[in-house]
C-alpha positions as CSV (number, residue, x, y, z in Angstrom):
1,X,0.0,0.0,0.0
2,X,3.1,2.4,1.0
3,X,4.5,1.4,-2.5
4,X,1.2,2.4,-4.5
5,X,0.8,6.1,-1.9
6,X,4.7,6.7,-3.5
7,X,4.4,5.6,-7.2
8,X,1.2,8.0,-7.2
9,X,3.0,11.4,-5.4
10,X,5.9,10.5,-7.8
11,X,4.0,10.6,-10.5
12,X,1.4,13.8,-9.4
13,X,5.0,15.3,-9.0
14,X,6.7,14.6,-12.2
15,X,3.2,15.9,-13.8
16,X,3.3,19.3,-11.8
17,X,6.8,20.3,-13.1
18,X,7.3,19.3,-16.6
19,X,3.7,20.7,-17.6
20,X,3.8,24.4,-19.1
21,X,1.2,25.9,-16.7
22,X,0.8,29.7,-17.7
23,X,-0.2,31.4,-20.8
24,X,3.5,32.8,-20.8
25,X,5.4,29.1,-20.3
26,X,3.0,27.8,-22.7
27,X,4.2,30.7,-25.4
28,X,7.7,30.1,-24.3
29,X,7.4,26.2,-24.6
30,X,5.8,26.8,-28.3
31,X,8.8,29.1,-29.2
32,X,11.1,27.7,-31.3
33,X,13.9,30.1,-30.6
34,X,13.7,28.4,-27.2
35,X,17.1,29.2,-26.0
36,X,16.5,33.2,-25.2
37,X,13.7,32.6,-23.4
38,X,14.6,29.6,-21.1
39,X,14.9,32.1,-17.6
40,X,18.7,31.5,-16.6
């Protein structure tokens, strides 16, 4: 049961931080000059 609680905050996680969530990281994630607008 601990296993399944894990795999399922891993995975809520992993979807939280690599999906563009804004109007403005969805714009920058569609850019294809990507590289100016990365945020370093």
């Amino acid at each position: 049961m601990e296993t399944v609680i894990l795999l399922l905050l891993a995975i809520v996680v992993i979807w939280i931080l690599f999906r563009p969530v804004t109007k403005k990281e969805l714009d920058r994630y569609n850019d294809k000059d990507n590289w100016s607008n990365m945020g370093f």
